[in-house]
C-alpha positions in Angstrom: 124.4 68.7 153.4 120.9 68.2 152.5 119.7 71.7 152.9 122.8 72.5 150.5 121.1 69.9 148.3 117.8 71.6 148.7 119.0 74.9 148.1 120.9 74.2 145.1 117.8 72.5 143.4 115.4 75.7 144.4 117.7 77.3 142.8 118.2 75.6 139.5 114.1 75.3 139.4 114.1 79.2 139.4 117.0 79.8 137.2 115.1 79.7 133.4 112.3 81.5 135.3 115.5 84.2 136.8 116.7 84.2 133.4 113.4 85.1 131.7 113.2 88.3 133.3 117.1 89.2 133.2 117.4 89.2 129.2 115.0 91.0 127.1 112.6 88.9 125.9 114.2 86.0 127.3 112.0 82.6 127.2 110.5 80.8 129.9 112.9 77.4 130.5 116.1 76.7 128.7 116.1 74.6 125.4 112.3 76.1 124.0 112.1 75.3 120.4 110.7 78.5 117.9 109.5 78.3 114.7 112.3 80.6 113.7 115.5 81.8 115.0 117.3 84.8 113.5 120.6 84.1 114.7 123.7 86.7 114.6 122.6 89.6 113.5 122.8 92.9 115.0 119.9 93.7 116.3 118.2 97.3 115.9 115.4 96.8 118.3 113.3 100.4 117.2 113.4 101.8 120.5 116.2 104.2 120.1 118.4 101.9 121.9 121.8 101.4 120.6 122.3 98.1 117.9 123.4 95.4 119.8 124.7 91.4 118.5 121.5 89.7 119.7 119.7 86.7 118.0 115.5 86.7 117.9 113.2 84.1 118.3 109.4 83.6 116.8 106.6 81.1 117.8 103.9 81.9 116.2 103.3 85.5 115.3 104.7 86.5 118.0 108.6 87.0 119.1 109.3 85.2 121.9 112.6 86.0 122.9 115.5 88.7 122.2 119.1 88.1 123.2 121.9 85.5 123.7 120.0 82.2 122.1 123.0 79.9 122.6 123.3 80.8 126.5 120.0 80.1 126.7 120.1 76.9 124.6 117.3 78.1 122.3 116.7 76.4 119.2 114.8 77.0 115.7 113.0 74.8 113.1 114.6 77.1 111.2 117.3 79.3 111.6 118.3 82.6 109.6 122.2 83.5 109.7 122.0 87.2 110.0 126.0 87.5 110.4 126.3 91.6 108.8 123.1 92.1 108.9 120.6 94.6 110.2 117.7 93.0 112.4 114.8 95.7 112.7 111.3 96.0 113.6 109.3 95.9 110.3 108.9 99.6 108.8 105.2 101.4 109.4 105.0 103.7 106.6 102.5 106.7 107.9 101.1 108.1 105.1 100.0 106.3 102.0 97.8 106.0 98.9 97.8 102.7 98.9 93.9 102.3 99.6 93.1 101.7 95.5 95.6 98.3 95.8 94.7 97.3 99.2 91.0 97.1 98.0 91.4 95.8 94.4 90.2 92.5 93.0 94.0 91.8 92.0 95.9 89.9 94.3 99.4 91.2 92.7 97.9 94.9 93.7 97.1 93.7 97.3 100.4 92.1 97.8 102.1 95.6 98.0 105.3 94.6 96.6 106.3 98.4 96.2 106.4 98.8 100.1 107.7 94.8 101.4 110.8 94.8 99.0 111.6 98.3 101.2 111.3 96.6 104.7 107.9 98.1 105.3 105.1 95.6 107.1 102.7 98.6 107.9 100.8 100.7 106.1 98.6 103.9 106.7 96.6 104.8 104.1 93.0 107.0 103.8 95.5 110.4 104.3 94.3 113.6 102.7 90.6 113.5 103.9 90.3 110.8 101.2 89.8 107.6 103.5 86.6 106.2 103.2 84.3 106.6 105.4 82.4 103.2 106.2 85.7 102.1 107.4 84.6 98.7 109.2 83.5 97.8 105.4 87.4 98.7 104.3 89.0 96.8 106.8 86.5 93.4 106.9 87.6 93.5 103.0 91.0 93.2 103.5 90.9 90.6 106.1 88.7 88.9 103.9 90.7 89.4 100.4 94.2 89.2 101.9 96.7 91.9 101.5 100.7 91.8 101.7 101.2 94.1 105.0 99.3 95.0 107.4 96.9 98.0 107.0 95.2 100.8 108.9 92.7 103.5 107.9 91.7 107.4 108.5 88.7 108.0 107.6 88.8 111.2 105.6 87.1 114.6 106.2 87.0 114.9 102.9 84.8 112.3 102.1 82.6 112.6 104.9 81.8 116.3 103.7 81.5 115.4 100.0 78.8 112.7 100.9 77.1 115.2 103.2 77.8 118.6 100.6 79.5 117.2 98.0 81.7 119.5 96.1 80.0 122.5 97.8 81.8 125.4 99.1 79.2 126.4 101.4 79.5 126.2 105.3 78.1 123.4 106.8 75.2 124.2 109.0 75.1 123.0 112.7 72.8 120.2 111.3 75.5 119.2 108.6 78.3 119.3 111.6 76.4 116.9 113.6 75.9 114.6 111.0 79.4 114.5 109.6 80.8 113.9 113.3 78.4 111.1 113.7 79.7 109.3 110.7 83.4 109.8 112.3 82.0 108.8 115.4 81.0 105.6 113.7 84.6 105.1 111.7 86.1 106.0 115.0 84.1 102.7 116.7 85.0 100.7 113.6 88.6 100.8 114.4 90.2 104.0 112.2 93.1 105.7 113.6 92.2 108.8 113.0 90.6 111.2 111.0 92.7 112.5 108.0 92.2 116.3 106.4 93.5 117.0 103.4 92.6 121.2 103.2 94.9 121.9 100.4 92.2 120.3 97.9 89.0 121.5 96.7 86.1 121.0 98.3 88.3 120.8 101.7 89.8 124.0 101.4 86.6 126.1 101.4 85.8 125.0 104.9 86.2 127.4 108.0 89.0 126.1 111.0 85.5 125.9 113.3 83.9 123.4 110.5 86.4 121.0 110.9 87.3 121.4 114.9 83.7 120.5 115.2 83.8 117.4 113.3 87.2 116.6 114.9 86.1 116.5 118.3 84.6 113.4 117.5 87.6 111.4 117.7 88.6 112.6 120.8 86.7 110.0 122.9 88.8 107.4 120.9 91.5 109.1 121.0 92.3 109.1 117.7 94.6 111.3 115.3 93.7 114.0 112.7 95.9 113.5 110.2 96.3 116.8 107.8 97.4 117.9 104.5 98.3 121.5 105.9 95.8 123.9 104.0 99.0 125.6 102.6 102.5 124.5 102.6 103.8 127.7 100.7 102.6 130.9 100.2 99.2 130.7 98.2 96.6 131.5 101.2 97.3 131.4 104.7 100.9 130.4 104.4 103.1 127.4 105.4 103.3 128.8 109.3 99.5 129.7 109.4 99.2 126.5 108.4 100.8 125.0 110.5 98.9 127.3 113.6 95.2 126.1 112.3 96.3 122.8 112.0 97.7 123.2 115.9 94.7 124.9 116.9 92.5 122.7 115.3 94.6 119.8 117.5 93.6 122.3 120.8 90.4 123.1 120.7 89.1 119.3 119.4 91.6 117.7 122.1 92.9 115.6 119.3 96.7 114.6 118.7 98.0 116.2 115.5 99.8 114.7 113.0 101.5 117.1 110.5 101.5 114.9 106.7 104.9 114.8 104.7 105.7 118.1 106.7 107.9 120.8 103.9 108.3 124.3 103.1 107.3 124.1 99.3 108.1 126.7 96.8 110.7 129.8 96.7 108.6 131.9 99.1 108.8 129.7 101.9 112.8 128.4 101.5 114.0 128.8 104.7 111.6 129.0 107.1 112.0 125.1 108.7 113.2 126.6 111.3 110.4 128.6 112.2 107.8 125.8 111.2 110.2 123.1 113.6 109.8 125.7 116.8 106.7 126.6 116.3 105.8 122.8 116.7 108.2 122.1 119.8 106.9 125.5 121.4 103.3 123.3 121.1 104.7 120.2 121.9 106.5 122.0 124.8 103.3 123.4 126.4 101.7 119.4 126.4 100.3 119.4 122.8 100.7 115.7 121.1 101.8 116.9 118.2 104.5 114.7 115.4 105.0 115.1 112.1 105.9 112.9 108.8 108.0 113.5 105.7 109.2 111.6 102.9 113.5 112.6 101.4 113.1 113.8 98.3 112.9 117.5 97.3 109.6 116.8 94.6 106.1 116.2 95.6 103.6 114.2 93.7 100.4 115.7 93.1 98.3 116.7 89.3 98.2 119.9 87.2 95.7 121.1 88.0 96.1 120.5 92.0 99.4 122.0 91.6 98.0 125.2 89.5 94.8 126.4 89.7 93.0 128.7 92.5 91.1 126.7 94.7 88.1 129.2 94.4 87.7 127.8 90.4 87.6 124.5 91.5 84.2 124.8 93.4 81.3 123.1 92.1 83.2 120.5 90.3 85.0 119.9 86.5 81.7 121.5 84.6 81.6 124.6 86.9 85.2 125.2 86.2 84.8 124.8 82.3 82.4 127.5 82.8 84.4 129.9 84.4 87.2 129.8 81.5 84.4 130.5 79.4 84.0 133.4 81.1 86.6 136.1 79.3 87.5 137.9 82.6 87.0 135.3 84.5 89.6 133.4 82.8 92.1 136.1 83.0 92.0 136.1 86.4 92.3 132.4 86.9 95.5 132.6 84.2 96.7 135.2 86.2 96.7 133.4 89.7 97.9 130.3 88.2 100.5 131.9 86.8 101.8 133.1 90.4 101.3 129.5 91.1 103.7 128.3 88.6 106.0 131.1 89.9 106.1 129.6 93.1 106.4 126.5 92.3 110.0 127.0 90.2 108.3 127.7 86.7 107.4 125.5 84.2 110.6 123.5 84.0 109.9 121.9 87.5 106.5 120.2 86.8 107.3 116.9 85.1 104.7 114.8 84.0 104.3 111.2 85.3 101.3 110.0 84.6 100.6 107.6 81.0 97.7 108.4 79.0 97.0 108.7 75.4 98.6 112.0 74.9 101.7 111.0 75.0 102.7 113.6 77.8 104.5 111.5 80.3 108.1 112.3 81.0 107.9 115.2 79.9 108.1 118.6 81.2 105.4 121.6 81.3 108.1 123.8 80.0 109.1 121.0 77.3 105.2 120.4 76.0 104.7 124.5 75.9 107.7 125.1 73.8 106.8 122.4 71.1 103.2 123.7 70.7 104.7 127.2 71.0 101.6 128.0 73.4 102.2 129.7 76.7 103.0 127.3 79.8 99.1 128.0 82.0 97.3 127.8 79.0 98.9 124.2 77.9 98.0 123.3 82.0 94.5 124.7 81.9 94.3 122.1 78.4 95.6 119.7 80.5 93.5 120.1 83.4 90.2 120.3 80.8 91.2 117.2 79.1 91.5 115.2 82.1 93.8 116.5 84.1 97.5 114.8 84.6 99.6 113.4 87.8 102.7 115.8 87.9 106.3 115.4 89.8 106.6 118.8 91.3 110.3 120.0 92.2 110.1 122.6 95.1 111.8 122.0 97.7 115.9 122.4 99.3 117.9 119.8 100.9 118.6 122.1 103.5 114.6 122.4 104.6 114.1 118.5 104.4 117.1 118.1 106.9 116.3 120.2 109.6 112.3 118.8 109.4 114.3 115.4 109.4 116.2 116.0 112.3 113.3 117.3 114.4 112.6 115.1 117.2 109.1 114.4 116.5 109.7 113.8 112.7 108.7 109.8 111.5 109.1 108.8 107.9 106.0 108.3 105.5 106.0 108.0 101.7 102.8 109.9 100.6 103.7 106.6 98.1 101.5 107.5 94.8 102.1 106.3 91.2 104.7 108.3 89.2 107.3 109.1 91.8 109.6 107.6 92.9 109.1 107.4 96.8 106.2 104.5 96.2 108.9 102.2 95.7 112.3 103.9 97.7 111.2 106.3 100.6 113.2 103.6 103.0 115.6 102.6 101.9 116.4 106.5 100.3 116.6 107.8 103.9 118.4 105.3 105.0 121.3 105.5 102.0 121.5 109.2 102.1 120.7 110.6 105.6 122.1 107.1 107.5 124.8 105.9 105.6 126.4 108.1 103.5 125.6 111.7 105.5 125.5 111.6 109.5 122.1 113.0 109.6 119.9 110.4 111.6 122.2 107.6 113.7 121.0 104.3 112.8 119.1 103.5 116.0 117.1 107.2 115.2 116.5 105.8 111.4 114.8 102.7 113.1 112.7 104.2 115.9 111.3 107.0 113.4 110.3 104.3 111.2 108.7 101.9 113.9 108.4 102.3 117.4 107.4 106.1 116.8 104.7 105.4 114.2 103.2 102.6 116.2 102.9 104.9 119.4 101.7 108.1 117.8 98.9 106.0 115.9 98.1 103.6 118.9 99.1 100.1 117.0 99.2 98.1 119.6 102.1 95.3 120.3 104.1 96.7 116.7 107.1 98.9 116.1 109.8 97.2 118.4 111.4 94.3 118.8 110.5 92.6 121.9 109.1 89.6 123.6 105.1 89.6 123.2 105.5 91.8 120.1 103.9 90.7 116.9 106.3 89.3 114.8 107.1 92.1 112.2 110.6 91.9 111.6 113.0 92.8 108.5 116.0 91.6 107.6 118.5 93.8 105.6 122.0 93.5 104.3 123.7 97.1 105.0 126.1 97.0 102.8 122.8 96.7 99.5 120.1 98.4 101.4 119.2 101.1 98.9 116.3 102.7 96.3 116.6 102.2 92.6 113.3 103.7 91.8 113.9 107.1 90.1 112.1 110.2 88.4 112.2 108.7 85.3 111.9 105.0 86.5 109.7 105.4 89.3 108.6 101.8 89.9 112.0 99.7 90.4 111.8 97.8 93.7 114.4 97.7 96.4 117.2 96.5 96.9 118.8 94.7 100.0 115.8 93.3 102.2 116.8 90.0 102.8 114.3 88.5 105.2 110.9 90.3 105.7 108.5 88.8 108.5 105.1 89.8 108.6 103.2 88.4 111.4 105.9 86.0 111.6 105.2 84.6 107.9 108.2 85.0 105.5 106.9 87.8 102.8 110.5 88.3 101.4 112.5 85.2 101.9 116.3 85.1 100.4 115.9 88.5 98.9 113.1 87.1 97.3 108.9 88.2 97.4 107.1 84.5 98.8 103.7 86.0 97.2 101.9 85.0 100.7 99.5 87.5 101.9 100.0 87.9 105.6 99.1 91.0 106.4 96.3 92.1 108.6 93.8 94.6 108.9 94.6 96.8 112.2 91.8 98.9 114.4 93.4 101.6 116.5 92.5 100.4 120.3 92.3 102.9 123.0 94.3 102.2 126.3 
């Protein structure tokens, strides 16, 4: 009798210990008290998995359990009835421009509304070769300042080359290679994720594929990302599918993972060819390359006139080197005609609206809009633009049809490219949620989830983010279903969110009740190597 007594108290000892490792992220003894206890909601743990009815539990800024809270007599402070409600991993958006409010002297700027209100607790930002490139600098500032959600940075190729050359379209020498990949080297040790490329833009696009390979290998040892504006994503040098091959051999030859920014086939010329672009990534991925992709759902870009318009070759040297070329007669000619094969690519003058507010008046309106009432022909009212100060456009170019099939490619994650003027700042989330998720059975809801979380935080090395699951910092959001959707449009691009009701970053309520607390709890992130 007494060694049944014995063995049924061994036994009871063990059980919360037995119990801990059966459920996911179940707690060490029965009856633990979190901070917080999200309690009934179905529970969308970023993985992939399947939702399941599970209940989550914070201490801290960590989570500390996932599963049946009431079996396990788990209790809260506070407890969150998420009865209909979606319980996620907080959202990593891969690709912003959100550096400018992350690093302003305004608190409301740092607090990133835009991006909470749509579930997001993550930011990348520094895409485009723009990041800075003392990066250690950056990120002490934000942990100093505050900011709303966390943050990580690229540092940007472009801005390494501009402080070494500055707007110069010459090649680098060996010399200049060495000392652009030791600044990386150093952003790299700071903490950056990557190095970003942007080779679309002036002075970025005059450099060779070996210039930047070279600089690239130096975040290899860290094994870091480059991050790249393809140097075309149409048909104006090397096309969208050489594109795409540089960018992969660039990824090669530095032994860097490749990241393919807000991935499309933009313009008539390239309609279509998805396919092509999506196999010619999984033929890479296939052979062992790490190679993923990001893209935003909306068939417009965001960029300026001029960007959109005018031949990268006119661009060198800077604004005063241009102005002399269009004072040169057939010099101008030639840079009319080229941007008016631009324009033609682009959809004609009808599908550049203009977002940005200034003086003039222009915003809201359309190129094709402003031409006719000055009776003036559409490139020269741009190449006035451009001159006077150049203006952020919305630039419709794409098909549905191409945005799917990049969608449903298996190594496709969702980033905003979130600027001022369009509306994906403020509804890239909850947009791909309402339309590809909800109301069009493009992307399950577990595949929504994991391209927005787990995905992001593994391709980018964010350790202990993107899933839901004991040890995991506690980056959680909250969202009713049923109200989960984008408001901001092309012609109101700045309306927040709807339908987040609880948003946890590092375990702190940002959005509590459907409403922004105002706290800044986000934290400044360095990419750390296995």
């Amino acid at each position: 009798m007494r060694d049944t007594r014995s063995i049924a108290m061994a036994i009871r000892r063990c059980l919360p210990g037995i119990f801990g490792v059966l459920v996911m992220g179940g707690i060490a003894k029965a009856q633990d008290r979190a901070d917080l206890l999200i309690r009934g909601g179905m529970v969308v743990d970023g993985s992939g998995s399947a939702p399941r009815a599970a209940d989550v539990a914070i201490a801290g800024d960590r989570i500390v359990f996932v599963g049946d809270a009431t079996a396990f007599r788990i209790e809260g402070r506070r407890t969150v009835d998420a009865r209909g409600l979606i319980v996620a991993p907080g959202f990593i958006d891969t690709h912003t421009h959100t550096l400018g409010d992350l690093s302003s002297d305004d608190a409301n700027l740092r607090r990133n509304v835009a991006y909470l209100a749509q579930g997001v607790t993550t930011v990348l930002t520094g895409n485009d070769g723009g990041g800075p490139v003392d990066v250690g600098a950056r990120l002490t500032k934000f942990a100093r300042d505050g900011i709303g959600t966390n943050a990580a940075l690229f540092v940007g190729f472009g801005s390494v080359r501009s402080a070494v050359l500055g707007m110069s379209g010459a090649a680098a020498t060996p010399a200049q290679v060495a000392q652009m990949s030791s600044m990386v080297r150093r952003a790299m040790e700071q903490g950056a994720v990557g190095m970003s490329a942007g080779l679309y833009y002036a002075p970025q696009s005059f450099v060779s594929t070996e210039e930047v390979i070279g600089v690239a290998r130096a975040v290899a040892p860290y094994d870091g990302v480059y991050d790249t504006h393809l140097r075309d994503e149409s048909s104006y040098t090397v096309g969208l599918l050489g594109a795409i091959a540089e960018a992969l051999q660039i990824g090669r030859e530095s032994g860097v993972a490749v990241n393919v920014s807000h991935i499309k086939a933009l313009g008539t010329d390239v309609w279509g060819a998805s396919d092509s672009a999506i196999a010619t990534i999984r033929a890479a991925r296939e052979r062992g390359q790490r190679v993923t992709a990001d893209q935003y759902p909306y068939t417009a870009s965001g960029t300026s006139v001029g960007a959109s318009l005018l031949p990268r070759w006119a661009e060198a040297g800077g604004r005063d080197s241009l102005r002399a070329r269009l004072r040169d007669g057939s010099i101008r000619a030639r840079i009319m005609s080229e941007m008016a094969e631009n324009l033609r690519r682009r959809g004609g003058a009808e599908s550049l609206l203009i977002t940005e507010r200034d003086s003039r008046g222009l915003a809201g309106k359309r190129l094709s809009e402003i031409a006719a009432a000055r009776h003036a022909d559409a490139v020269e009212v741009a190449i006035d633009i451009v001159l006077s100060g150049d203006l952020g456009v919305v630039s419709f170019n794409m098909q549905d049809d191409d945005i799917v099939r990049f969608m449903r490619a298996e190594f496709t994650m969702t980033g905003s490219d979130g600027s001022d003027g369009h509306p994906r700042k403020f509804g890239t989330f909850p947009r791909k949620y309402r339309l590809y998720v909800k109301e069009r059975p493009v992307l399950s809801l577990a595949e929504f989830v994991h391209r927005s979380s787990q995905m992001a935080a593994v391709a980018f090395g964010l350790k202990d983010r993107g899933v839901l699951a004991k040890g995991m910092f506690a980056d959680v959001v909250v969202f009713d279903p049923a109200t989960f959707a984008d408001r901001a449009t092309y012609d109101a691009p700045e309306r927040l969110a709807t339908g987040v009701r609880y948003l946890l970053v590092n375990g702190q309520m940002s959005i509590d009740e459907g409403r922004v607390s105002g706290i800044l709890a986000g934290r400044a992130l360095r990419r750390e190597r296995d």
